[in-house]
Short mmCIF file of the C-alpha atoms (twelve columns), coordinates in Angstrom:
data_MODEL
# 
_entry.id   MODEL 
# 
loop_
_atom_site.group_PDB 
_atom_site.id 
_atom_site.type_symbol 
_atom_site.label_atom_id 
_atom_site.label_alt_id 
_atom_site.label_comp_id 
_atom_site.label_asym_id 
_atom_site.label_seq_id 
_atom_site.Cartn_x 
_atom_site.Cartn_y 
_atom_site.Cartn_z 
_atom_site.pdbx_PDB_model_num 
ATOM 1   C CA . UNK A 1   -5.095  27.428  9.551   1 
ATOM 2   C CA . UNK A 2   -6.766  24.365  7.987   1 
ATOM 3   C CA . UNK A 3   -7.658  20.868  9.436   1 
ATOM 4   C CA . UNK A 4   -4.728  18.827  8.157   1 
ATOM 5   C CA . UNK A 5   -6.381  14.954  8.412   1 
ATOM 6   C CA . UNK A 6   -4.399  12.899  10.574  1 
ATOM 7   C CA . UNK A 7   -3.277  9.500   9.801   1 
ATOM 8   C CA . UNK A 8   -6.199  8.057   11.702  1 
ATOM 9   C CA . UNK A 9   -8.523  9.792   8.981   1 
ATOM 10  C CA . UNK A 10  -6.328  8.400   6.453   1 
ATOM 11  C CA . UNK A 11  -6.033  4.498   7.114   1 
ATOM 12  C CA . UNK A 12  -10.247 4.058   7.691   1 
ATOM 13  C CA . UNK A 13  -11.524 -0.121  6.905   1 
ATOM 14  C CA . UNK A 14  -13.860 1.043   4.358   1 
ATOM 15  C CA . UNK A 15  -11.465 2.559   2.443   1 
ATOM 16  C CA . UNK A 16  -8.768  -0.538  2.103   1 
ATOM 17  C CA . UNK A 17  -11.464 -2.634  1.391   1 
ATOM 18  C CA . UNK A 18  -12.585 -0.273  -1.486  1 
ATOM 19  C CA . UNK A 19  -8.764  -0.077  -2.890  1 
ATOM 20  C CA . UNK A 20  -8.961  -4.014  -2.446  1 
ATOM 21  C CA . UNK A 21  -12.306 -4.234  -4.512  1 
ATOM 22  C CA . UNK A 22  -10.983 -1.684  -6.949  1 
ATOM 23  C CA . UNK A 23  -7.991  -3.919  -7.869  1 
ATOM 24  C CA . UNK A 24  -9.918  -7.232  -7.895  1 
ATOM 25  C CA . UNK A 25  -12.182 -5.652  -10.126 1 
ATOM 26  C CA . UNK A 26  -9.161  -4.649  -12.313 1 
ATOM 27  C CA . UNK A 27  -8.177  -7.821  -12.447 1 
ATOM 28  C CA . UNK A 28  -10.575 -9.634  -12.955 1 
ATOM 29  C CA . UNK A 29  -11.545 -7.123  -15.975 1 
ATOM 30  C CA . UNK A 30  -8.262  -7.519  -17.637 1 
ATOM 31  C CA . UNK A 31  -8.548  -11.391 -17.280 1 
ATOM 32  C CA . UNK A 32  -11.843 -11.385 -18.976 1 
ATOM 33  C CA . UNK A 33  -10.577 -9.495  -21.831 1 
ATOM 34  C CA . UNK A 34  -7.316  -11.335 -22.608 1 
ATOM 35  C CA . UNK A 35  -9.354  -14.214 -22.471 1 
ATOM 36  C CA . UNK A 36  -11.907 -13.704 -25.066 1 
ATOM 37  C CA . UNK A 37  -14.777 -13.349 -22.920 1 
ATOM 38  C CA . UNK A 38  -16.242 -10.355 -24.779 1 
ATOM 39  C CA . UNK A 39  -15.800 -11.767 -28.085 1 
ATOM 40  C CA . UNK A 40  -18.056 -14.310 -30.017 1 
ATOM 41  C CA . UNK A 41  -16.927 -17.632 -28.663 1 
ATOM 42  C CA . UNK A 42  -18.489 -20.963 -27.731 1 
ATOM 43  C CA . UNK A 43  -20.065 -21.298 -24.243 1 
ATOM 44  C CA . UNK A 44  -17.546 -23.108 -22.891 1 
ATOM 45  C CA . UNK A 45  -14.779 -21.115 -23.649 1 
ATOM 46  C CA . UNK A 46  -16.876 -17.725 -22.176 1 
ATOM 47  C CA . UNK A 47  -17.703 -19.898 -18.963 1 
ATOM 48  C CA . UNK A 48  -14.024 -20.499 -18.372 1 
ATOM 49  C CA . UNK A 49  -13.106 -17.145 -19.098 1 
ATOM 50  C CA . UNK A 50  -15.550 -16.473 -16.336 1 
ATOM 51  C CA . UNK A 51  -14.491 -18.944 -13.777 1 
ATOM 52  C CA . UNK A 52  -10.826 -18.372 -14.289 1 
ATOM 53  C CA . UNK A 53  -11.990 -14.521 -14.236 1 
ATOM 54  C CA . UNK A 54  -13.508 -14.645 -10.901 1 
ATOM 55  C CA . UNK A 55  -10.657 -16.664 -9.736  1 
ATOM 56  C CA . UNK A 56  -8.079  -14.082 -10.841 1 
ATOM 57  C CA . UNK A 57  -10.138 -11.173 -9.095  1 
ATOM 58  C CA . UNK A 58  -10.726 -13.505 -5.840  1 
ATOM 59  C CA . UNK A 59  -6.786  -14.216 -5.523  1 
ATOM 60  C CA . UNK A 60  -5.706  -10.253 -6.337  1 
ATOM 61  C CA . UNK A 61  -8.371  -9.106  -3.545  1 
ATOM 62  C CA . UNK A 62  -7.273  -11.375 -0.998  1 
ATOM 63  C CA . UNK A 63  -3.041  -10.251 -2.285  1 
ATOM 64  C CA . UNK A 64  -4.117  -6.587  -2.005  1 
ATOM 65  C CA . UNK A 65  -5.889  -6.775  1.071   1 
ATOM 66  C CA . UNK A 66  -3.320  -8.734  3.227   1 
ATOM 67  C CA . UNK A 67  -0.772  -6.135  1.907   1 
ATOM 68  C CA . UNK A 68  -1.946  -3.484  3.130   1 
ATOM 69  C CA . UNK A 69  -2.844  -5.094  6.252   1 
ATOM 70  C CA . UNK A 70  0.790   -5.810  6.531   1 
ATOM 71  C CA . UNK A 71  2.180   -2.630  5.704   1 
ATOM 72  C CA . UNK A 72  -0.578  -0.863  8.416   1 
ATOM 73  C CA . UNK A 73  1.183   -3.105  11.453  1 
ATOM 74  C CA . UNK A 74  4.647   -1.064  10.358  1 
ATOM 75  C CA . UNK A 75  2.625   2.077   11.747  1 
ATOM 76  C CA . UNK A 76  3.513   2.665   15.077  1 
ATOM 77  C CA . UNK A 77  0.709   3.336   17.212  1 
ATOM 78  C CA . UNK A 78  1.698   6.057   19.180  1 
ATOM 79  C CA . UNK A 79  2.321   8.087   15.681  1 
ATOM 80  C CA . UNK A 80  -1.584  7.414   14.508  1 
ATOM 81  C CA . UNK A 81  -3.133  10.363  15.993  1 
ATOM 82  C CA . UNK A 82  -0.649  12.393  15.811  1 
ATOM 83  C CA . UNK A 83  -0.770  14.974  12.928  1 
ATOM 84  C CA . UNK A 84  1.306   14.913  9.747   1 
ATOM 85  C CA . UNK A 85  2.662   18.078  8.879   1 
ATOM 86  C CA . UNK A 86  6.443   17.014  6.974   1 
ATOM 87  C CA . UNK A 87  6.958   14.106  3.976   1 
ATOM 88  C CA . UNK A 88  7.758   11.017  6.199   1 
ATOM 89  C CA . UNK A 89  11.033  10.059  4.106   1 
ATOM 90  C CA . UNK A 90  12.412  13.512  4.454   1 
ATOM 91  C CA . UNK A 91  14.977  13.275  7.536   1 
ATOM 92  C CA . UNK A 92  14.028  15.694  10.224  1 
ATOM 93  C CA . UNK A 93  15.226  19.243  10.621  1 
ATOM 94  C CA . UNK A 94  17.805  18.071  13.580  1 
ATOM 95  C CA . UNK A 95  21.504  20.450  13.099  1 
ATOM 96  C CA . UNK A 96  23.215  17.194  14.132  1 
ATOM 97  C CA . UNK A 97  21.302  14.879  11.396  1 
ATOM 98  C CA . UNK A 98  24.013  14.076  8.727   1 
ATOM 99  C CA . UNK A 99  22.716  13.251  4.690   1 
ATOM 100 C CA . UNK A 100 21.588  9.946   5.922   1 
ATOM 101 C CA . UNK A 101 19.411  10.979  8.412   1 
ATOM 102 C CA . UNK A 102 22.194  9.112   11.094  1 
ATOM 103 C CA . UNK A 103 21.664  11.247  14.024  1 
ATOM 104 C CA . UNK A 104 25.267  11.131  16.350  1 
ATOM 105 C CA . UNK A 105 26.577  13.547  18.797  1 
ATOM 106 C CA . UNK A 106 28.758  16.317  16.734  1 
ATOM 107 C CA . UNK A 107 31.699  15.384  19.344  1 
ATOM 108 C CA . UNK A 108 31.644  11.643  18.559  1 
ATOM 109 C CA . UNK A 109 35.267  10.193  18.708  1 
ATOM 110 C CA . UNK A 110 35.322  6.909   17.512  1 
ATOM 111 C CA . UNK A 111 38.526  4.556   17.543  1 
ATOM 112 C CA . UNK A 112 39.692  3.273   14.448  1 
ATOM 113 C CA . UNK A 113 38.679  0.099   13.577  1 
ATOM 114 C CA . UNK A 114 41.496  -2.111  12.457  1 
# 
């Protein structure tokens, strides 16, 4: 049987930071370009290419790094160590789960509701 990671392995700083760096760079790219940056322009036009640039990749790292942040506090922490071995969307194997994933007692009598 083979070491499955676990979600520890999975969510390391480095790593976020990277994907963070990754899409600044991105962006900051694609600004450059739609700009004119790499074309034969005056000075002043290439320098605010550049500042607005940097500016562009220094607002979509700080975006994608608070994201994630965010989304990493919906992990709950007893879960982290624990080992993933199912999709997470995928309702568990229960006999009383329902298509929804709504888990109820089979013998659940409710009233009507009027």
């Amino acid at each position: 049987m083979t070491d499955k990671p676990t979600r520890r392995d999975l969510m390391k700083p480095v790593q976020l930071l990277g994907l963070a760096f990754i899409a600044a760079v991105f962006a900051g790219v694609v600004t450059l370009t739609t700009m004119g940056a790499f074309q034969a322009r005056p000075a002043e036009e290439i320098q605010r290419a550049l500042v607005v640039g940097a500016i562009a990749a220094g607002v979509t790292f700080i975006v994608v790094l608070v994201s994630v942040a965010l989304l990493l506090l919906a992990v709950d922490p007893s879960q982290v160590a624990k080992q993933v071995d199912r999709p997470l969307l995928v309702p568990s194997d229960d006999e009383n789960a329902d298509a929804d994933g709504d888990t109820r007692p089979a013998d659940d009598t409710e009233a009507p509701r009027a």
